[in-house]
N, C-alpha and C positions, 0 to 999 in steps of 0.2 A: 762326574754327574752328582748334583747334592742329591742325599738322601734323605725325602721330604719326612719319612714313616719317623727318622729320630729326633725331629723338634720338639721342643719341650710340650707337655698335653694345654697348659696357659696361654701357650703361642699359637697353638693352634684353633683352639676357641675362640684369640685375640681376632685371626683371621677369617672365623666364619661370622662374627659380631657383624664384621662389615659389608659383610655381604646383605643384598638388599631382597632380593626374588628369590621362589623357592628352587627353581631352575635353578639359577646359580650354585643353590646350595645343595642340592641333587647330582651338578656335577663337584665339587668341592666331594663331597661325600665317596666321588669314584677314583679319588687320586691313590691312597692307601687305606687299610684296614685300622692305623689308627685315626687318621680322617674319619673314615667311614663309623670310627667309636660315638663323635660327636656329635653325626646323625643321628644314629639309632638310637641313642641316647634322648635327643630331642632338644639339646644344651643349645635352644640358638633363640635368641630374640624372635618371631617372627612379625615382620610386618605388616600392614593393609595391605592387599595383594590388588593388580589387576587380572578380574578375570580371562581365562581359556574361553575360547567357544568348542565347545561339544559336539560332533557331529555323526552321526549313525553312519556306519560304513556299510550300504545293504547287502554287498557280496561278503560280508565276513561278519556275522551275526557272533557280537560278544566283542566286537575292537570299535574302538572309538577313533576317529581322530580330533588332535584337542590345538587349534590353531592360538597361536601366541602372536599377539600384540608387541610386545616388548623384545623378542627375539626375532620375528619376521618370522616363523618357520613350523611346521605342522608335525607333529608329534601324533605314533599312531601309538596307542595299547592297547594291548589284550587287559577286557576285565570281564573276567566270567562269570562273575555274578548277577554283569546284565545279560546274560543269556538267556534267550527266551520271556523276558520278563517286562514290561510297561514301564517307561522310567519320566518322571518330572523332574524340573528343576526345583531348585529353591534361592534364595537370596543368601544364602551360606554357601559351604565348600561341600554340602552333601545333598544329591540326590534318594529321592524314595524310588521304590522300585514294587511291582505288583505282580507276582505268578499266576500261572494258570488256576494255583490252588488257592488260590486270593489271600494268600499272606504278603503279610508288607516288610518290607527291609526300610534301612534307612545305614548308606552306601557313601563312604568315602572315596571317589572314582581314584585317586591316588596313591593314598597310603591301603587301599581297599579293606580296611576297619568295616567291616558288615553288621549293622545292629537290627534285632529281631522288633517286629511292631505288633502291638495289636492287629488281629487277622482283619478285614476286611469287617468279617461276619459281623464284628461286634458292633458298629457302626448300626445306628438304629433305620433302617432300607425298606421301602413295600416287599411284598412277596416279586413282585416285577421284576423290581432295580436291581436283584441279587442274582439274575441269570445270566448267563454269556448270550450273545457278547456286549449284552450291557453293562456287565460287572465291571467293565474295564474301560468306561465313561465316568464313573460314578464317582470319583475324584477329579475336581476341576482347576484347583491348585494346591500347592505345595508352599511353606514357611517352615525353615527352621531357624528361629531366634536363641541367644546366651542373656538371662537377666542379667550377667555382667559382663563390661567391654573392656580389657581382653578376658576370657572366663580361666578363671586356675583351673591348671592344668590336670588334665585325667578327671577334670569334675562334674561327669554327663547328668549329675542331680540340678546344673546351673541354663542348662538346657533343655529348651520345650518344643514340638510339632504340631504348627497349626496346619489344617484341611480345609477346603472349601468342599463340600461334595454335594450329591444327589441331587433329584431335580426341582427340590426348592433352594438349592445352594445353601448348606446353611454350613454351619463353624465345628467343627471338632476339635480336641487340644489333647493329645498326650504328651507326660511328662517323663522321665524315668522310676520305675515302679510301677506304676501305672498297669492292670491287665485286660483295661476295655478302653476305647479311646471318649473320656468326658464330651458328650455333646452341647457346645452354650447356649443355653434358654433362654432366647428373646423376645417373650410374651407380647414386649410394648405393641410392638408392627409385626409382618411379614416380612420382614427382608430378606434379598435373595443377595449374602453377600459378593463382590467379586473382586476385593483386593482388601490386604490385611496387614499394617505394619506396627510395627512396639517400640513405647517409647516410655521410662520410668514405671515401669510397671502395669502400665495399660495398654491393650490391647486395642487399637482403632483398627474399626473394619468398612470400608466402601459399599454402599449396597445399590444393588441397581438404578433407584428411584433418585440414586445421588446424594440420599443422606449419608450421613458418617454417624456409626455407634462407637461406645467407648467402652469397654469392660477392663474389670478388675483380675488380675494374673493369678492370684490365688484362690480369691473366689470363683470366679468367672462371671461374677453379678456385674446386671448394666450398670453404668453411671451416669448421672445426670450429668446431660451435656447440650450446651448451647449450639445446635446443628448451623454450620453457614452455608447458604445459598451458591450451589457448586456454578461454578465457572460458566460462562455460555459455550465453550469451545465440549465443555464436560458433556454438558447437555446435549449437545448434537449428537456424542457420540452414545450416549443413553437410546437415546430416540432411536439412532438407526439400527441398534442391537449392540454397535460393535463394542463388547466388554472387554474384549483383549487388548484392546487399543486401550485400553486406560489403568495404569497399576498407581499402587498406594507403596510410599518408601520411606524408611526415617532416616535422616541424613544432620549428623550434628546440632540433634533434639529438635532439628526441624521435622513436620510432617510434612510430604512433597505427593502431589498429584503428579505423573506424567500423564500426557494425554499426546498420542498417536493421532495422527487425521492424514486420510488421502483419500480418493475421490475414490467410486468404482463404477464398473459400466450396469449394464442390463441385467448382466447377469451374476454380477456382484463379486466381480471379480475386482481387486486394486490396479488402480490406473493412474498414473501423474506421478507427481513428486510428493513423497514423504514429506511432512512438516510434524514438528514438535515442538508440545508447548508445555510450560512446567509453571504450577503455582505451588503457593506457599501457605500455610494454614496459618492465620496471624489470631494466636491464642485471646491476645485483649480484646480484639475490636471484632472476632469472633466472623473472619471473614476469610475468603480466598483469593491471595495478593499474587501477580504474576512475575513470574523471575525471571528477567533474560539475561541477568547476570553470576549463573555459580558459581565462580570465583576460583580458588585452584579445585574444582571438584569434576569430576567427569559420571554419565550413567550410562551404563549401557542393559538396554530392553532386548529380552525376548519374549517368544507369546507366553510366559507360564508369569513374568514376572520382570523385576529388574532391582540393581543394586547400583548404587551410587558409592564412588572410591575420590579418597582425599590424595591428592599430590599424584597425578596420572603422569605425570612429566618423569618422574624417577622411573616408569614405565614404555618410554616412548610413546606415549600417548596425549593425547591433548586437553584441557581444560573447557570448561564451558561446554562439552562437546556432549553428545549423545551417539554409542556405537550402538547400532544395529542390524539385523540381516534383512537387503531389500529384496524383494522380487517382483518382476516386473513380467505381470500375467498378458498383456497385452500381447505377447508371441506368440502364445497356447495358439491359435487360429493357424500359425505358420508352423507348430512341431516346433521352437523353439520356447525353452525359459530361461532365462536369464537373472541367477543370486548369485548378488555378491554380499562383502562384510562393509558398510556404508560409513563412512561417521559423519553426526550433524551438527556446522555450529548455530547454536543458540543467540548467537549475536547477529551474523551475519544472513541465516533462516537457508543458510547454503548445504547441500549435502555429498558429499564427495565418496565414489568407490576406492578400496583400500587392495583390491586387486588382487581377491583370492574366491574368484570367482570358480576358476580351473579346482580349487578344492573341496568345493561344496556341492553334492551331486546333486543334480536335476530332481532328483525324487528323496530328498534328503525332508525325514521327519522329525520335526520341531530342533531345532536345535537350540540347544544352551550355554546361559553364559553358568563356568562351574569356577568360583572364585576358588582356586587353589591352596590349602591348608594342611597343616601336617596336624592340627590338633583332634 
């Protein structure tokens, strides 16, 4: 039987190059000790990943389970750190997290790297907003962005935390160093913003009323920017409240609207079939252009957010497509819900379950997509 521990340390590295998912490289890393060197080390190209979906396991407070796309297969762990504590997604590989004591983390759900945040307190809140159990409303999403793509390594100065919070929605930004989280001053209007993505330095934020603001990364001052006339599919969902349904992403210097739409009954629950529709921010003519065609790009949405991945196919996943979690409230009346993990294509306007319905419990809260990272 060869013995893999004595290949050369060049050969070895040769063979973790080629590896393409972290999975892969997580089992690679379990064959021997000097294997496991070029893990720990961190000696591996990593890729554009697809993400995990995240899902709160509620008879076991503190394990997650993390469904994969690319392998068919659901992964449970223990991570203690969400113990007890409120967690968002974000459009990176790391989750915030909020205690009873209203300190913030900021949570690699994998390599479990836990980084301290400004507490809650510092965040400027009425006397109101700062009590339980509203304390733990008062963040309404979650961004963590790298000013550079891929960021050098170990360089958390290259990396920033935007917030949506409180109940005018407005913008906070901590940076590394940082010991209060910077609030951005948006004198021009009121905006209440609800989606927030980064693109060369600037900061575009979605605000209710459908405009888009632009700020500067280091100042955090506005910038003068030509607003275009959001969508009419945007619009409707403005009008009906529903903010969730509609996130802000940057996708290959593109800025991309997704916009979520499905019907609901009386009581405002969703009903029918899920559709989605994606445009495009066309910087010249200062307009928003509809895309039914992404090209090798796939996104997948949940309520906090969503991230769009190049070349999904090296993933077992599909292109043009949009993965989601549906549920289909129209059982509630019978004791039955029914969520599964959905994907939709963009061309065909068709949406097909993915048949991990049996893993996602009935009373399962927010679930995320956690794009997997070892950085």
């Amino acid at each position: 039987m060869a013995d893999w521990s004595q290949l050369p340390y060049d050969l070895i590295h040769e063979v973790a190059s080629h590896l393409v998912a972290i999975e892969d490289f997580h089992a690679f890393s379990a064959v021997c000790c000097d294997w496991r060197s070029v893990y720990s080390t961190k000696e591996w190209h990593q890729r554009p990943q697809v993400p995990l979906l995240m899902i709160f396991v509620p008879e076991k407070n503190g394990f997650r389970n993390f469904i994969s796309l690319y392998r068919n297969k659901v992964y449970k762990l223990e991570i203690p750190a969400v113990r007890g504590r409120k967690t968002w997604g974000s459009c990176s590989g790391w989750i915030l997290t909020l205690g009873l004591d209203l300190t913030i983390q900021l949570l690699n759900p994998l390599t479990r790297v836990c980084l301290s945040l400004p507490p809650q307190s510092s965040l400027q809140l009425r006397p109101n907003d700062a009590r339980t159990p509203y304390c733990y409303r008062v963040i309404k999403r979650v961004f963590v962005f790298m000013k550079q793509q891929p960021p050098p390594r170990n360089d958390e100065g290259d990396s920033f935390v935007v917030i949506i919070y409180g109940p005018l929605y407005q913008l906070a930004v901590y940076r590394p160093g940082y010991t209060s989280w910077t609030i951005v001053k948006e004198t021009a209007t009121l905006n209440q913003f609800i989606g927030v993505a980064f693109r060369k330095d600037r900061i575009f934020a979605l605000c209710k009323a459908g405009s888009l603001s632009v700020f500067d990364i280091d100042s955090l001052a506005a910038i003068d920017f030509d607003d275009p006339t959001p969508p009419e599919n945007v619009k409707f969902a403005l009008r009906k409240g529903k903010f969730n349904h509609l996130m802000l992403v940057e996708s290959r210097g593109d800025i991309l609207i997704v916009c979520k739409q499905q019907d609901s009954n009386r009581c405002g629950f969703p009903v029918g079939p899920v559709h989605f529709f994606v445009y495009t921010l066309d910087f010249i003519n200062k307009q928003w252009v509809e895309v039914r065609d992404l090209g090798n790009r796939a996104i997948f949405v949940d309520k906090s957010g969503c991230v769009v991945v190049c070349g999904p196919e090296r993933f077992n996943c599909r292109s043009n497509s949009v993965y989601f979690v549906a549920d289909d409230m129209k059982r509630w009346l019978v004791g039955e819900v029914w969520i599964d993990l959905c994907v939709y294509n963009l061309a065909d306007r068709v949406s097909e379950a993915l048949g991990f319905s049996s893993e996602i419990p009935n009373d399962v809260l927010l679930p995320l997509w956690i794009v997997p990272t070892l950085e």
